[in-house]
C-alpha positions in Angstrom: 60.1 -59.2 75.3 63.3 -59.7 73.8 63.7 -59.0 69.9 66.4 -61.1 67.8 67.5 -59.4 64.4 67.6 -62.2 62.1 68.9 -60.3 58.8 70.6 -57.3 59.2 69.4 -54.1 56.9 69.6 -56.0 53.5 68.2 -54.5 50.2 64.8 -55.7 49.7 65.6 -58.4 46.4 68.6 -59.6 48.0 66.6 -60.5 51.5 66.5 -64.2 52.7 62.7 -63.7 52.1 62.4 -64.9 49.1 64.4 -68.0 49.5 62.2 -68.6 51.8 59.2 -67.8 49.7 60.9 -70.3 47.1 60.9 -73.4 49.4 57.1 -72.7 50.6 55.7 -73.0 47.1 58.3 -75.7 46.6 57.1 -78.1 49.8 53.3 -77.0 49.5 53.1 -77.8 45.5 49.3 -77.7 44.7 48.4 -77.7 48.5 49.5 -74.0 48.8 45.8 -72.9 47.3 44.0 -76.0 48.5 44.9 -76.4 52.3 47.6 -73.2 53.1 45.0 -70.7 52.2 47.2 -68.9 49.5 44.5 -66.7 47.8 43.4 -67.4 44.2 40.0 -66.1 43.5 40.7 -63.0 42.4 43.3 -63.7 39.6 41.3 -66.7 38.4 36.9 -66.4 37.8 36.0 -66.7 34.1 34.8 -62.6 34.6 39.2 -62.1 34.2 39.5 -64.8 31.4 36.8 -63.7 29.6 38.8 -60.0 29.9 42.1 -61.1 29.2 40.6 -62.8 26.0 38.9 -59.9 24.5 42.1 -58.4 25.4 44.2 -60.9 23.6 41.7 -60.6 20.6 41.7 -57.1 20.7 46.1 -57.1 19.4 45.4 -59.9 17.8 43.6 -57.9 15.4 46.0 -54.8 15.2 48.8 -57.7 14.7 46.7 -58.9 11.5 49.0 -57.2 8.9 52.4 -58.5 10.7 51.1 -61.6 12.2 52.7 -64.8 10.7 50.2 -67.1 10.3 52.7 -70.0 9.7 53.7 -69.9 13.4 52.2 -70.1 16.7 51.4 -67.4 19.1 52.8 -68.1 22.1 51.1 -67.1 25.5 52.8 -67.9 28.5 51.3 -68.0 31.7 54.0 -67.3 34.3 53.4 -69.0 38.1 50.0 -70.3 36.9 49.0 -71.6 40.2 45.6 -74.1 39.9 45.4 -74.1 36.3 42.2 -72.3 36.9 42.6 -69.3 34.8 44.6 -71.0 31.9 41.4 -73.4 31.7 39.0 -70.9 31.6 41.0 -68.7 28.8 41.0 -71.6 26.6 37.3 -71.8 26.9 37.2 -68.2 25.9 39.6 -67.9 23.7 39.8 -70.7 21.4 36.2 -70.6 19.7 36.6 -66.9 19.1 39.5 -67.3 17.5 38.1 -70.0 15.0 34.9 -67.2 14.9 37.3 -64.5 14.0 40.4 -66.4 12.3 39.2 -69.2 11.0 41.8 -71.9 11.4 44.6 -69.3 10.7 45.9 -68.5 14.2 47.4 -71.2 15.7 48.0 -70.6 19.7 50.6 -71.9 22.2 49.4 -71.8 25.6 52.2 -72.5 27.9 51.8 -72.7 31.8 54.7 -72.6 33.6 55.8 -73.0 37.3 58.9 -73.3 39.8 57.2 -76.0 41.6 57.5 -79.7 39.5 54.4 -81.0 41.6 52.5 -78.1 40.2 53.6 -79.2 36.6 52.7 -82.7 37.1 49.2 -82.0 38.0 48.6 -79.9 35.3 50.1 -83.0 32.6 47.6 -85.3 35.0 44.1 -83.1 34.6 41.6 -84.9 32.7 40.5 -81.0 31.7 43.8 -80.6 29.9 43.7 -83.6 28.0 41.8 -82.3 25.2 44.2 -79.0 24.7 47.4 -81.1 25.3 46.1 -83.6 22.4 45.1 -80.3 19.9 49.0 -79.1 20.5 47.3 -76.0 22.3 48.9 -76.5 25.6 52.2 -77.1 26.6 54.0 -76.3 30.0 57.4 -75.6 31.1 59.2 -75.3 34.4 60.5 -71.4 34.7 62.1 -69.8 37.6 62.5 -66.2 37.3 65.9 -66.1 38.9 67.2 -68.6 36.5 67.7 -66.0 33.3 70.0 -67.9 30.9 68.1 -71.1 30.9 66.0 -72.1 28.1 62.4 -72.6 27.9 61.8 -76.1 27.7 58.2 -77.1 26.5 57.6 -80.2 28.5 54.9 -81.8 26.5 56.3 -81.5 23.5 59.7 -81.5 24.1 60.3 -78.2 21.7 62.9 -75.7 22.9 62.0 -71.9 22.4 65.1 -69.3 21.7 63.0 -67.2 19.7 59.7 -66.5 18.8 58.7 -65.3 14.8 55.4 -63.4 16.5 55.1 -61.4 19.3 54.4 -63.3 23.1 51.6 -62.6 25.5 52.8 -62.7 29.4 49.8 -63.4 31.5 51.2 -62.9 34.8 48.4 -62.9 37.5 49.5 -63.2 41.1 53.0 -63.4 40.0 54.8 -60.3 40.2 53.7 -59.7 44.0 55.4 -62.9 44.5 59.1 -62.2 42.9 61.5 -59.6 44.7 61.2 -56.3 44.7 63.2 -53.7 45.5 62.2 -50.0 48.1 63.0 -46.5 47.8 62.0 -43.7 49.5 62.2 -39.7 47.9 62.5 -37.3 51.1 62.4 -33.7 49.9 64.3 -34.6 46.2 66.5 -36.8 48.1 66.5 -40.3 46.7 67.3 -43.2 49.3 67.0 -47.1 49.5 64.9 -49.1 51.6 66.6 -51.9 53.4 64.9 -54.6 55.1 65.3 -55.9 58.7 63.8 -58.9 59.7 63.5 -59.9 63.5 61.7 -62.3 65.6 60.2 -62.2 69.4 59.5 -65.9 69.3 62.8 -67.8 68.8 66.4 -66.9 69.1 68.7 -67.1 66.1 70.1 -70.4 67.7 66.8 -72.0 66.8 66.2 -70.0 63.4 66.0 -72.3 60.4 66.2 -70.2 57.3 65.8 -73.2 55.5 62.8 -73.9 57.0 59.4 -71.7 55.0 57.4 -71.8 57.9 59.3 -69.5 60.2 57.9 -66.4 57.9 54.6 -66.6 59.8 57.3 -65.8 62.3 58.7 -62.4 61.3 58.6 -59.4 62.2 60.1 -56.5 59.6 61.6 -53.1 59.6 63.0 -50.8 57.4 66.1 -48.7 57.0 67.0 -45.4 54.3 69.8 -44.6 53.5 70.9 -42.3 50.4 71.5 -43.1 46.8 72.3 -41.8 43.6 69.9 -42.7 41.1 72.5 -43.1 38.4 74.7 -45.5 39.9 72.1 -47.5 41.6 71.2 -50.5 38.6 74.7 -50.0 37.4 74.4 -52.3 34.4 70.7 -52.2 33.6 70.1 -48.3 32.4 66.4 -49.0 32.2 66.2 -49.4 35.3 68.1 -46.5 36.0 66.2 -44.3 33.6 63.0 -45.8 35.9 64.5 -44.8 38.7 65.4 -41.1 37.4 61.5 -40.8 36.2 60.7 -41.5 40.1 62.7 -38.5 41.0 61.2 -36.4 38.4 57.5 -36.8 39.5 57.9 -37.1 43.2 59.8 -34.9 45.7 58.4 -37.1 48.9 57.2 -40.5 48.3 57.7 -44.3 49.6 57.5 -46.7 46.9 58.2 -50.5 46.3 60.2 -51.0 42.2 59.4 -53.8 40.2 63.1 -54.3 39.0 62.6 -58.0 38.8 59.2 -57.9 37.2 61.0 -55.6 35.1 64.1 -58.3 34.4 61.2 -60.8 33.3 59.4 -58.7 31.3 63.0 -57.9 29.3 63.8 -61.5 29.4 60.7 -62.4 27.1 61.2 -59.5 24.9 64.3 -60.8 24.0 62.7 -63.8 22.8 60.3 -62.4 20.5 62.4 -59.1 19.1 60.9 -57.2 21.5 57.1 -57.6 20.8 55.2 -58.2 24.2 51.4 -58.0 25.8 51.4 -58.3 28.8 48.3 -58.9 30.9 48.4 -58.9 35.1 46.6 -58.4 38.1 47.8 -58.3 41.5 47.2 -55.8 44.7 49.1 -52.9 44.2 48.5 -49.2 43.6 47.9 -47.7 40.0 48.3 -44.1 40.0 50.6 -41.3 41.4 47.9 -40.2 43.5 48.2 -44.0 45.1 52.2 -43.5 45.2 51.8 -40.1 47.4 49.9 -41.6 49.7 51.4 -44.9 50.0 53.9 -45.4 53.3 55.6 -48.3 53.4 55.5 -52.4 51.8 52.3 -54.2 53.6 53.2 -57.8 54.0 50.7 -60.5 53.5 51.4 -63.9 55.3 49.6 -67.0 54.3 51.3 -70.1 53.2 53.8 -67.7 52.1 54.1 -64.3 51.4 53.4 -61.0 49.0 53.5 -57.3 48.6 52.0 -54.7 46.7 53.3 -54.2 42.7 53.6 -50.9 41.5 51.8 -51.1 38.1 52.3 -46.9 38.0 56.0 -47.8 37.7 55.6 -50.4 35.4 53.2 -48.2 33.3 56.2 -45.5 33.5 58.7 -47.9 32.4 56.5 -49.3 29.2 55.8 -45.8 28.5 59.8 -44.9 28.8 60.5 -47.8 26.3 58.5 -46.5 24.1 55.7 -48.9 24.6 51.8 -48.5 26.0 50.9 -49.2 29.9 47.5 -49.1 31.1 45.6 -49.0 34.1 42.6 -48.5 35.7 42.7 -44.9 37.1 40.0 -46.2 39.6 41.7 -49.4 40.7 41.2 -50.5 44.1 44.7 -51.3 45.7 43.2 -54.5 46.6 43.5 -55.8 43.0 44.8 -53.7 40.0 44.6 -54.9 36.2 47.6 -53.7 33.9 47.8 -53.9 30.1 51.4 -53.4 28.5 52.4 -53.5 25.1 56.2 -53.2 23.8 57.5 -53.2 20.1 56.1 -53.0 16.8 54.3 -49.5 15.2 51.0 -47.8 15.9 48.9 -47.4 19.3 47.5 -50.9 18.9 43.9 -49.3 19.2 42.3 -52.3 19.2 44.2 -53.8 22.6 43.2 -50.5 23.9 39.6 -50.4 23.0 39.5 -54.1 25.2 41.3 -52.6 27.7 38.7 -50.1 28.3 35.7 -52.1 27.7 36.9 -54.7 29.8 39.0 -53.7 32.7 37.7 -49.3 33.0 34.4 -50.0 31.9 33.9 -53.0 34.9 36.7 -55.3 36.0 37.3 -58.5 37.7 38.5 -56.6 41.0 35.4 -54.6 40.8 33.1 -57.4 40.6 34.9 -59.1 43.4 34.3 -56.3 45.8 30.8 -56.1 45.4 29.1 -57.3 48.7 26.9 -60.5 48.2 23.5 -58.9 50.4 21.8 -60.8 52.6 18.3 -59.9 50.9 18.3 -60.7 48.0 15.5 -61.8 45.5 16.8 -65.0 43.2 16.5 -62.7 40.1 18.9 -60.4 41.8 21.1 -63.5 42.4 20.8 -64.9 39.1 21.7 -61.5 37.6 24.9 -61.4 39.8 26.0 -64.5 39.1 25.5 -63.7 34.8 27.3 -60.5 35.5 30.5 -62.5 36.7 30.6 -64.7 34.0 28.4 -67.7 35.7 31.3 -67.9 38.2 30.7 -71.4 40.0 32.3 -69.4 43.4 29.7 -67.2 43.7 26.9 -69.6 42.8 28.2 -71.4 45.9 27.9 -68.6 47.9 24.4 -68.6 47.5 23.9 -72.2 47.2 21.5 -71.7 50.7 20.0 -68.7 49.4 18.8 -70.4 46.1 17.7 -73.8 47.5 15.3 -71.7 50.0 13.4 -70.4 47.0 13.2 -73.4 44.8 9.8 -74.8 46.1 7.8 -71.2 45.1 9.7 -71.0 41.7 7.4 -69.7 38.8 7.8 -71.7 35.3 9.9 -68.6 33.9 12.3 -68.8 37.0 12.5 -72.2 37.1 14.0 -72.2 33.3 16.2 -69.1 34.2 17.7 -71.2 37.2 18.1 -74.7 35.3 19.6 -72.8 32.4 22.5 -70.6 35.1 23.1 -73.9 36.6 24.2 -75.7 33.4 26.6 -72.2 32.1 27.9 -72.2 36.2 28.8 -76.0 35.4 30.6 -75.0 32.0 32.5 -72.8 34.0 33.4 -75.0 36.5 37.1 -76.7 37.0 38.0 -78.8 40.0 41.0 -78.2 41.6 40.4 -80.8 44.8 38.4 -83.8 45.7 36.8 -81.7 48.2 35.0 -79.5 45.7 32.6 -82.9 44.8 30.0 -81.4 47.2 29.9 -78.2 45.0 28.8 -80.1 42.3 26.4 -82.7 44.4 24.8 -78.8 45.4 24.1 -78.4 41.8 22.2 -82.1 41.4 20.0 -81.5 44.8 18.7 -78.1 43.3 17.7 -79.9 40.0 16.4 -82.7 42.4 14.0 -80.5 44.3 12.7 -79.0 40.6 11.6 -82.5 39.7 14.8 -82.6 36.9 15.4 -86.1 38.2 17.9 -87.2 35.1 19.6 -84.0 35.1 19.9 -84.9 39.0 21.4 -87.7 38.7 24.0 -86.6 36.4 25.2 -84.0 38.8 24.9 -86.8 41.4 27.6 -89.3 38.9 29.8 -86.2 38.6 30.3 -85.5 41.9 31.0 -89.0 42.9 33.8 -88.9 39.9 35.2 -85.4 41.3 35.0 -86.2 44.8 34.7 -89.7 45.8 32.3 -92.3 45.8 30.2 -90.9 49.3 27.3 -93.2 50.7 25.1 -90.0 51.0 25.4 -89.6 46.6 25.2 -92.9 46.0 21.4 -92.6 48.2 21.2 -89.2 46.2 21.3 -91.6 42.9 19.0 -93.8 44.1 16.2 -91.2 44.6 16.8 -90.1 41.5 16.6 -93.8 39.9 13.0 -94.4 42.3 11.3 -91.1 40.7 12.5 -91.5 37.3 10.7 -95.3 37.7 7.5 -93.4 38.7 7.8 -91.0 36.7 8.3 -93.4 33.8 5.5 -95.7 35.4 2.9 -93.1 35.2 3.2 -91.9 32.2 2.7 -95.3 30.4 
């Protein structure tokens, strides 16, 4: 089978690839996570919110004797995808804040995206509504590739240049989506990765590079060739000084470099006289034992693309700057927390303490790796679905399991269950109309308990989330026949 060499060896951040990831996210807008299969879960289940907060709490309080309280923190929530995780931090945050604050802190939660249909459906959620009225949310369109242009809050119409406090980046799923660039280190020697992308299926005559859907189509090499460290980010010595850290701490080693991660983490610095936390998950590696043994970039297709993140070079670099990066030493390379902090005096002790309470001690990719069991007791379930924060995914997953056991419930049980099922609704936030069967799942478990008004509010919800279905609106009137008897009997 013949092989056609779209792109010739091109530096990894310079490859068409990401024009092309650019135009995916572009034409898909919101149906990238609800019909493309673009993967969400991990970055967004109240178990990370509920982190990040504690995290965000955590410098809040070290910030307490610099912290202006006559202007806003700002938070900024780069690529924010659903609106999933931004929703579930403001449920988090915002009362500990009053708890711990008072009324003193006043937050700026600003979601940003390249994509304007993404932005539009955020302005249009009814569970944004109360945020955008407070003046805690705001959004703003932001494209990392587009450095001199100003932040533009679109709600509210103000412009930031600067910031008088520092900013929080919350950058989940982000940075394994922006380019990236490859080296390798063969015995002390450093050399770049170039990229080649070919195709068996099409000749270049029929390649659109325009077109997002031909990445499903690629096939990708790589080429080395030698460097000098030095002369490499010719303009940006941080980078370079990255770059020269690499060589220090590896003699043979493959590696992708976050230089545009980097670029955006600089860009928000500048804002806010260099004063940034940032928070992020992705897949990557986290430690130089990961480095050694990684080999080359993994590719995953969906509706688009993403690679691994180095979060052991971005810990370097904070470090370098004279800053703080953490992570998890036990990280699985299938999602990796990171905690950075840049500017101001001290070891911000308290950040640190959440970090390793919240991420070390248990974090979200840990929870999301552990196997759901085929055999297990509803206790067991009920406790799994408490551990992860009453995450209305998982109580999904065992939606069959659960139902099976209703009918033998004892009292205690049956208290325990109605209770999770009202905190796995708190937690809930709808991102499609095709999610309304979720929520009728919740009504038909209260149903088979006898909690016929409960029931039927579940029932009314799921016709407003999903659609007005002829099997919910029988659902309701079950639940309208038993109340009636129940109501007749006991008169």
């Amino acid at each position: 089978m013949k092989t056609y060499i779209i792109q010739e060896p091109t530096r990894l951040s310079e490859s068409f690839l990401w024009e092309l990831q650019y135009r995916a996210y572009t034409e898909f807008g919101p149906e990238a996570w609800r019909e493309k299969g673009v993967p969400f879960y991990a970055t967004s289940n109240p178990l990370i919110a509920q982190q990040y907060a504690s995290m965000i709490l955590g410098y809040l309080r070290d910030l307490k004797k610099t912290f202006d309280f006559d202007h806003p923190l700002y938070l900024f929530d780069l690529g924010a995808g659903t609106g999933k995780l931004a929703y579930l931090i403001l449920k988090e945050l915002l009362p500990n804040l009053k708890m711990l604050f008072s009324d003193r802190v006043k937050i700026r939660y600003v979601m940003t995206d390249v994509v304007e249909k993404n932005i539009h459906s955020w302005k249009e959620h009814p569970y944004f509504q109360e945020y955008m009225d407070q003046s805690v949310l705001d959004f703003a369109y932001y494209y990392h590739a587009e450095r001199e242009k100003p932040i533009k809050l679109l709600h509210s119409d103000e412009v930031i240049e600067n910031t008088v406090n520092p900013v929080v980046l919350i950058c989940n799923y982000f940075f394994d989506t922006i380019p990236q660039d490859l080296f390798r280190i063969e015995k002390n020697q450093l050399q770049e990765g170039k990229v080649i992308l070919s195709t068996t299926r099409m000749s270049i005559e029929d390649v659109d590079i325009e077109d997002p859907s031909i990445i499903s189509e690629l096939e990708i090499g790589y080429l080395y060739e030698p460097i000098e460290a030095e002369e490499y980010y010719s303009s940006e010595p941080d980078l370079n000084q990255l770059l020269k850290r690499y060589q220090e701490l590896f003699s043979d080693a493959t590696f992708l470099f976050p230089s545009e991660p980097i670029r955006t983490i600089r860009r928000f610095a500048e804002l806010s006289k260099g004063r940034v936390l940032l928070l992020a998950g992705d897949q990557g590696y986290a430690t130089e034992q990961q480095v050694r043994r990684w080999e080359e970039p993994k590719i995953a297709f969906h509706a688009s693309f993403s690679m691994e993140v180095s979060y052991h070079a971005l810990s370097e670099y904070f470090n370098l700057q004279g800053g703080i990066g953490l992570t998890d030493p036990l990280a699985d390379p299938f999602f990796v927390n990171f905690l950075g902090v840049l500017g101001g005096e001290g070891k911000y002790p308290e950040t640190q303490y959440a970090f390793h309470e919240q991420i070390e001690a248990f974090g979200s990719g840990d929870y999301s790796r552990i196997p759901v069991g085929e055999d297990q007791t509803l206790d067991s379930m009920l406790l799994r679905i408490k551990l992860g924060r009453y995450d209305p995914i998982l109580f999904y997953e065992y939606f069959e399991k659960i139902l099976k056991s209703v009918n033998s419930l004892t009292k205690e049980m049956e208290e325990k269950l109605v209770l999770t099922i009202h905190k796995v609704w708190d937690q809930y936030f709808p991102t499609c109309h095709q999610e309304g069967d979720f929520i009728m799942n919740l009504g038909v478990l209260l149903f088979q308990m006898r909690h016929f008004e409960e029931a039927k509010l579940f029932f009314e919800r799921a016709i407003e989330i999903g659609g007005d279905q002829p099997h919910l609106q029988q659902n309701l009137l079950k639940c309208d026949y038993m109340i009636q008897q129940e109501n007749s009997s006991s008169s």
